[in-house]
MARKOLGU-908515 format. One record per residue (C-alpha): residue number from 1; z negated, x negated, y. Coordinates in Angstrom, 3 decimals. Each point is the difference from the previous one (the first is absolute). Layout:
> num, up, east, north
> NUM, Z, X, Y
...
END
This chain:
> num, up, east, north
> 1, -3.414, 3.580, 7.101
> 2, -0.839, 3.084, -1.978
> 3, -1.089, 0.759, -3.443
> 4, 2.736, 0.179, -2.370
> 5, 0.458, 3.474, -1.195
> 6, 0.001, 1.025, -3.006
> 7, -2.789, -2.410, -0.953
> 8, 0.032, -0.470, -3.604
> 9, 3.639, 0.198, -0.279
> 10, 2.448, -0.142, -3.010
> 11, 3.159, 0.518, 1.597
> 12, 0.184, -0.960, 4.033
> 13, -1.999, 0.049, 2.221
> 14, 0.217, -0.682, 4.164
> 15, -1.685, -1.969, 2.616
> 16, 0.176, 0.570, 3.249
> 17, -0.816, -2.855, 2.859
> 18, 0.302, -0.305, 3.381
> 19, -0.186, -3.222, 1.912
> 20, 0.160, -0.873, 4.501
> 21, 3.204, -0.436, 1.415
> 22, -0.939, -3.660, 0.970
> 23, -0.172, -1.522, -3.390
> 24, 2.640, -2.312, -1.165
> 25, -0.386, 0.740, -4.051
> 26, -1.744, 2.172, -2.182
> 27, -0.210, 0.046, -3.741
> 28, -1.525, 1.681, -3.103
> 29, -1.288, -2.060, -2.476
> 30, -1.166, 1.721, -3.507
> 31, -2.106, -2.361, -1.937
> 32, -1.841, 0.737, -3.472
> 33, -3.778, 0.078, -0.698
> 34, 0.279, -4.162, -0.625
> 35, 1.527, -0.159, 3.951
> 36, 3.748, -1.293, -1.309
> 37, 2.229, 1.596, 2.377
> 38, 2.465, 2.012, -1.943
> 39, 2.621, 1.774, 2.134
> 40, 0.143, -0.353, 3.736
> 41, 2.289, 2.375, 2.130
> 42, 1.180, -1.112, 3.771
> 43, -1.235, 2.552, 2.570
> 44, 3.525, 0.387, 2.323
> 45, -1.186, 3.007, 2.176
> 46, -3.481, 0.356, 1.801
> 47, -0.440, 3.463, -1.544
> 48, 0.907, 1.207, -3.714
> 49, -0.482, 0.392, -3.369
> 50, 0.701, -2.195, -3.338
> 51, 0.387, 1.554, -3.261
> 52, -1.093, -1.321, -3.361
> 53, 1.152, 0.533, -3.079
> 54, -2.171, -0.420, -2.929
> 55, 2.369, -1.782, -2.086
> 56, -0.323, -3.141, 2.284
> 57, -3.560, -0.299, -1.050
> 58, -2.418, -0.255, -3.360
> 59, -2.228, 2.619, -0.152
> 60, -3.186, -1.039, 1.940
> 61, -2.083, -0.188, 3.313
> 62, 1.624, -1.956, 2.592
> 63, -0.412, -0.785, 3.694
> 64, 2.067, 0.345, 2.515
> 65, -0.110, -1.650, 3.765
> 66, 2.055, 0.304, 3.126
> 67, 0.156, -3.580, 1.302
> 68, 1.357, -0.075, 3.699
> 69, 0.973, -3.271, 1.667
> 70, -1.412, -1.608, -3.007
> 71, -3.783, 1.395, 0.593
> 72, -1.429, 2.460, -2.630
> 73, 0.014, 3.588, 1.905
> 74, -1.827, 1.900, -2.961
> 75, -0.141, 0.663, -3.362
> 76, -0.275, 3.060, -2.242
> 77, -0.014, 0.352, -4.125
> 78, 2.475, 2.117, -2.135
> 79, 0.238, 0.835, -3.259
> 80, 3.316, 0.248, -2.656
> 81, -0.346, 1.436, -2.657
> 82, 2.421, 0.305, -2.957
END
C-alpha cells in the first residue's frame, strides 16, 4: 500500500495498494486520530487504486490500513484539509 498522493489534500486524493493473489479479502479501513473507524472501502481486485474525496471527511489527520483476511497489512497517515 502506497502513500496517498497528494498528502495534505483538499480535494481528492488516491491510494494505491496491491495485495497476493491468494488472499480471500482485503479492505481499507480509515480511522481518525481517536482510532473510530470512519469509512471502510472493500478491496475487489488484487491491484488498484481508491479515490477519496474530501467531502466524505472533516478536516483532520486520519489513518488509514489495508486489512487482508482480517490481519492488519500496514498503516500509513493522511491529512484533509479544508
Amino acid at each position: 500500500m502506497a502513500q496517498n498522493t497528494p498528502n495534505p489534500f483538499n480535494s481528492t486524493t488516491v491510494i494505491n495498494y496491491s495485495v497476493p493473489k491468494m488472499i480471500s479479502t482485503a479492505r481499507l479501513n480509515i480511522t481518525d486520530m481517536q482510532g473510530k473507524t470512519v469509512k471502510t472501502i472493500s478491496l475487489n481486485s488484487k491491484q488498484g487504486n481508491v479515490t477519496l474525496n474530501s467531502g466524505e471527511l472533516a478536516a483532520g489527520n486520519y489513518f488509514y490500513e489495508l486489512i487482508v483476511d482480517g490481519k492488519k497489512s500496514g498503516s500509513r497517515q493522511m491529512t484533509v484539509t479544508k
